[in-house]
C-alpha positions in Angstrom: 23.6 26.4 38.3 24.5 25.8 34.7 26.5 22.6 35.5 23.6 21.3 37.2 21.3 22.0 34.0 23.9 20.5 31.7 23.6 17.8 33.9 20.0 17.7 33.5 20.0 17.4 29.7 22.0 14.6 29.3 19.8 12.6 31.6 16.4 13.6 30.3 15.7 10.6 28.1 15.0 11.9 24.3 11.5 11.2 23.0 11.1 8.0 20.9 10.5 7.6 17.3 7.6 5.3 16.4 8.5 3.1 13.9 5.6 2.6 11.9 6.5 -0.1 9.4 8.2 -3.5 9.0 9.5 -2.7 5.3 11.9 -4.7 2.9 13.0 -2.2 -0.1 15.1 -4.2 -2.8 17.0 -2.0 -5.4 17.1 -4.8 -8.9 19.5 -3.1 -11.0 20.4 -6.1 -13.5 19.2 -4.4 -16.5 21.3 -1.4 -16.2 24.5 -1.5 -17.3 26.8 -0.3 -14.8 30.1 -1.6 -13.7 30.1 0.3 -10.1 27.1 -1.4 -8.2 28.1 0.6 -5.1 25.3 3.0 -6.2 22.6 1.2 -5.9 23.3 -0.7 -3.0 23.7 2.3 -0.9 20.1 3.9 -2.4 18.7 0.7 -1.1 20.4 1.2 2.3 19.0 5.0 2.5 15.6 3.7 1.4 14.8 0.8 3.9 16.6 3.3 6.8 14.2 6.1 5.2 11.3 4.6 5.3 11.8 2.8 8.5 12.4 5.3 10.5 10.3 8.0 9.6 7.6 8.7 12.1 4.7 8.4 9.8 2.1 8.6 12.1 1.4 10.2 15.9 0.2 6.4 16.2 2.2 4.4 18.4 2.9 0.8 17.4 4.3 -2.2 19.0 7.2 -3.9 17.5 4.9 -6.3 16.7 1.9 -4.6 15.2 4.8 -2.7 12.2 2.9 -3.0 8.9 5.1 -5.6 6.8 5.5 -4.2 3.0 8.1 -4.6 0.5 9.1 -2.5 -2.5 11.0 -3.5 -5.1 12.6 -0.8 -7.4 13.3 -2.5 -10.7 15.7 -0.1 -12.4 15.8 -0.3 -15.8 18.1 2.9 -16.6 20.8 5.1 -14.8 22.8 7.6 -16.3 24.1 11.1 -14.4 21.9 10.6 -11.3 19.2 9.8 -13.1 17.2 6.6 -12.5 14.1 5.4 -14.2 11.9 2.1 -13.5 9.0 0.5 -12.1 8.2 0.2 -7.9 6.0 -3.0 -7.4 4.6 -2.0 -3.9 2.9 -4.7 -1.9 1.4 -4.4 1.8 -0.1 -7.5 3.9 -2.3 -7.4 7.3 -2.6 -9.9 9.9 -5.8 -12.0 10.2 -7.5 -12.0 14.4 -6.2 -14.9 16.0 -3.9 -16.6 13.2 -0.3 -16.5 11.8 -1.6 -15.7 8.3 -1.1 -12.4 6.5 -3.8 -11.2 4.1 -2.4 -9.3 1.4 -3.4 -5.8 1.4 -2.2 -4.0 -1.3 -0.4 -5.3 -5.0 0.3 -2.2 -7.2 2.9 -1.9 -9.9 3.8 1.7 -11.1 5.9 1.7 -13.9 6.5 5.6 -14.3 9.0 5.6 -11.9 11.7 8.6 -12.4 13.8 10.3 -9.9 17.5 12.0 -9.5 19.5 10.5 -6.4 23.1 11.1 -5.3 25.3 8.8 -3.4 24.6 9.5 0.2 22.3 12.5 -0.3 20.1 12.3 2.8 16.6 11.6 2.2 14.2 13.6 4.5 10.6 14.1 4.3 8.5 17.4 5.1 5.1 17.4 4.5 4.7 20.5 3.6 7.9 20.8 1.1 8.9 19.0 -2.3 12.1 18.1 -1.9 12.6 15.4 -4.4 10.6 12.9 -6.6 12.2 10.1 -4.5 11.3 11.4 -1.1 7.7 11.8 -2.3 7.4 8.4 -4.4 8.1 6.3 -1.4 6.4 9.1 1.3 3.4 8.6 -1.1 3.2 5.0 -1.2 4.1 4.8 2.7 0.7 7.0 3.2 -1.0 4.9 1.0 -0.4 1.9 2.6 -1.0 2.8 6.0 -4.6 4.1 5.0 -5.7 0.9 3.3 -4.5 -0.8 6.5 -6.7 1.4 8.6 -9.3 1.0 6.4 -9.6 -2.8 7.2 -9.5 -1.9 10.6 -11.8 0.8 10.8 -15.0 2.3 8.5 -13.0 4.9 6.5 -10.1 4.8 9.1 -7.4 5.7 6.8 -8.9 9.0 5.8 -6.1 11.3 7.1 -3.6 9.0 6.2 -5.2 9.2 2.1 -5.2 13.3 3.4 -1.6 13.2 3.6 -1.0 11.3 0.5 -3.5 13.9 -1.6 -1.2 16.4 -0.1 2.1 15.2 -1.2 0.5 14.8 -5.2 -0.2 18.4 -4.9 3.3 19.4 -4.0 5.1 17.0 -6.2 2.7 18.3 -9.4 5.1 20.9 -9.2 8.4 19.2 -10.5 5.9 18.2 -14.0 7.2 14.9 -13.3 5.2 11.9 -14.9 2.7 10.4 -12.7 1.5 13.0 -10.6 -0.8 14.7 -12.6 -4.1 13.5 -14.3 -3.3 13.6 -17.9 -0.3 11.1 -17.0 -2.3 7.9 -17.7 -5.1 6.7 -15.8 -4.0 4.3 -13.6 -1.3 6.9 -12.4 -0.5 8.1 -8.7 -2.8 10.8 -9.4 -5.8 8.5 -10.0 -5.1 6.2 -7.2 -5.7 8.8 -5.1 -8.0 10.7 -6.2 -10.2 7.5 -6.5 -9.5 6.1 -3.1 -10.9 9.8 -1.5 -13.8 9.9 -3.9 -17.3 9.0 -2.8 -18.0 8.2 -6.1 -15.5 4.8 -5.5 -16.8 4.6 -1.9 -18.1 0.8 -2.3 -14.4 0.3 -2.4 -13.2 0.8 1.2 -16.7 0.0 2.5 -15.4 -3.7 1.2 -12.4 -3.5 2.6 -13.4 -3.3 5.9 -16.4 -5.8 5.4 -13.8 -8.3 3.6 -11.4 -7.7 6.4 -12.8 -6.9 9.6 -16.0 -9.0 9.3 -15.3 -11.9 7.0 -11.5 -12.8 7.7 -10.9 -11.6 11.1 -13.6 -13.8 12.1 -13.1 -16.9 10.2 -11.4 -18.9 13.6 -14.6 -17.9 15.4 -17.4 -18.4 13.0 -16.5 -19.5 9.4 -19.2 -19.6 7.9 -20.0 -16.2 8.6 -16.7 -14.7 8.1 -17.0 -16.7 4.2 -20.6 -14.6 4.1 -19.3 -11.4 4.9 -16.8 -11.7 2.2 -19.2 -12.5 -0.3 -21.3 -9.3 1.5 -17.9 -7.5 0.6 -17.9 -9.0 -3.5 -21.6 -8.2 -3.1 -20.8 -3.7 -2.4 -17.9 -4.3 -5.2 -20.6 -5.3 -8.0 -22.4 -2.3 -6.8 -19.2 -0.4 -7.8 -18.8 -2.4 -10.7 -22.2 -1.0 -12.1 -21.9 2.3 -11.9 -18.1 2.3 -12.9 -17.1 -1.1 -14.8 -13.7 0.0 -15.6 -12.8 1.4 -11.7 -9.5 1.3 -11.2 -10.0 0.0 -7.4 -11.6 -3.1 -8.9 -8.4 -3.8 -10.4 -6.6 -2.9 -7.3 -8.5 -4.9 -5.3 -8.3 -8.1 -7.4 -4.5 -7.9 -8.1 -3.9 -8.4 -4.5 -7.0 -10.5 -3.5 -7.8 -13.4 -6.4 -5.7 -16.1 -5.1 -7.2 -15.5 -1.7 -9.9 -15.3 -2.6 -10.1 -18.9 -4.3 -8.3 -20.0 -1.0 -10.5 -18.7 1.4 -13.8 -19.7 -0.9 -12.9 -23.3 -0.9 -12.0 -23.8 2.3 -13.9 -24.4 5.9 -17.5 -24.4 6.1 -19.4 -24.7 3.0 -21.7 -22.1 1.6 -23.9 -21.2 -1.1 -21.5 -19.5 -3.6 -23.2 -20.1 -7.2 -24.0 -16.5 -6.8 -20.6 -15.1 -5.7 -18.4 -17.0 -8.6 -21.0 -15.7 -11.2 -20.2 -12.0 -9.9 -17.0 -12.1 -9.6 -17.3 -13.8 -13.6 -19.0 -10.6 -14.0 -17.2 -7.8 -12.3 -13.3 -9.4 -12.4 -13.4 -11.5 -15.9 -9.7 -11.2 -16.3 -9.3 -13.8 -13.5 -11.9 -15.8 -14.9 -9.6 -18.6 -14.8 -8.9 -18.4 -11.1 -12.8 -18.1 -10.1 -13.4 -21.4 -11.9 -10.8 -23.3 -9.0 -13.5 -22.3 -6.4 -15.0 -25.3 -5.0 -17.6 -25.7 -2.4 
């Protein structure tokens, strides 16, 4: 009887493990000063396997459907296991019907700090701190998977954002820069916070406006995929006048400006007077940019 159980567990096929993203992590270490480079290339290694293969979601996804991000880990000191630098985190999302990838998600934190030793295994628990690495890039991960929902879906990416509030909580533990509000105020923290506040919740109304409706339906009817994205600028002015300074508004921008100018100026044509005047209004630091918008 036992041999035939034995037998039975070694043909039971294991479960699967939904990989969730399509993700390029790049460990730049020029700046540091450091003679072995083995270091770093194997904390890139552990990061692209980590974040890779972690089941982020019960959500299965097609080896085509993997959300394609990149990180890129500028180190700018190393010294006893101790790293510090910036992550510039980027996300993009494919349009209905074309080859083109919107980008989603532009964000440069520069109070990166962590301890890492060669080969450590990185492991992530939800409901553990284990180490300012594992819950940078677990963070980020949750992050971009809810403003990928949220272009899907109306407030989608709500227990995805959830998970990420979750992991601030934890890591606020390890008084690590960042995580906490007094940190600065375009911080982790903040991000977050923002992002699940109703006060901000023009923000990922427009995202799934500017996504769903305008750019997902530009190969079936331009020129009302073009006026949903100005219905989208439209909810971000609301925003904008209640909280001029939102971080989101910068968020947003950072990843959508060129885009913007891009998708503006091309296809149909459509009154935009009014759109290029609020964006002037609400987004002045691309000012520049808004004035290459032709119609």
């Amino acid at each position: 009887m036992r041999k035939w159980f034995f037998l039975f567990l070694l043909v039971v096929p294991k479960p699967s493990i939904s990989q969730t993203f399509n993700s390029q992590i790049v460990v730049n270490a020029d700046l540091v000063d450091q003679t072995n480079r083995q270091i770093f290339e194997t904390l890139e290694r552990a990061l692209n396997e980590f974040v890779n293969t972690q089941s982020w979601t019960d959500r299965e996804f097609l080896p085509q459907e993997r959300i394609r991000c990149s990180f890129v880990l500028t180190l700018t000191s190393y010294k006893n296991n101790q790293f510090e630098g910036t992550l510039q985190v980027q996300s993009l999302r494919p349009i209905f019907n074309t080859d083109y990838e919107s980008p989603l998600l532009n964000f440069l934190d520069k109070d990166i700090v962590f301890s890492y030793q060669e080969f450590q295994p990185l492991f992530f628990n939800e409901a553990l701190y284990q180490s300012n690495l594992i819950s940078l890039f677990s963070f980020y991960s949750y992050i971009i998977l809810g403003m990928d929902a949220d272009s899907f879906e109306p407030n989608g990416g709500s227990v995805y954002f959830e998970k990420a509030q979750q992991i601030v909580n934890l890591a606020q533990q390890s008084k690590i820069s960042g995580w906490n509000q007094n940190d600065g105020n375009r911080n982790r923290f903040w991000l977050i916070d923002t992002l699940r506040s109703n006060t901000f919740k023009e923000f990922r109304e427009a995202q799934y406006v500017y996504h769903r409706n305008g750019l997902d339906q530009m190969t079936l009817e331009g020129s009302e995929g073009k006026l949903k994205i100005t219905e989208a600028i439209a909810l971000l002015e609301k925003l904008y006048q209640r909280r001029p300074n939102a971080f989101l508004l910068q968020l947003f921008f950072d990843a959508k400006s060129q885009e913007l100018v891009d998708v503006l100026s091309g296809g149909p044509k459509i009154e935009l007077a009014a759109t290029r005047k609020t964006l002037e209004r609400i987004a002045p630091f691309f000012g520049p940019k808004w004035r290459q918008i032709k119609n």
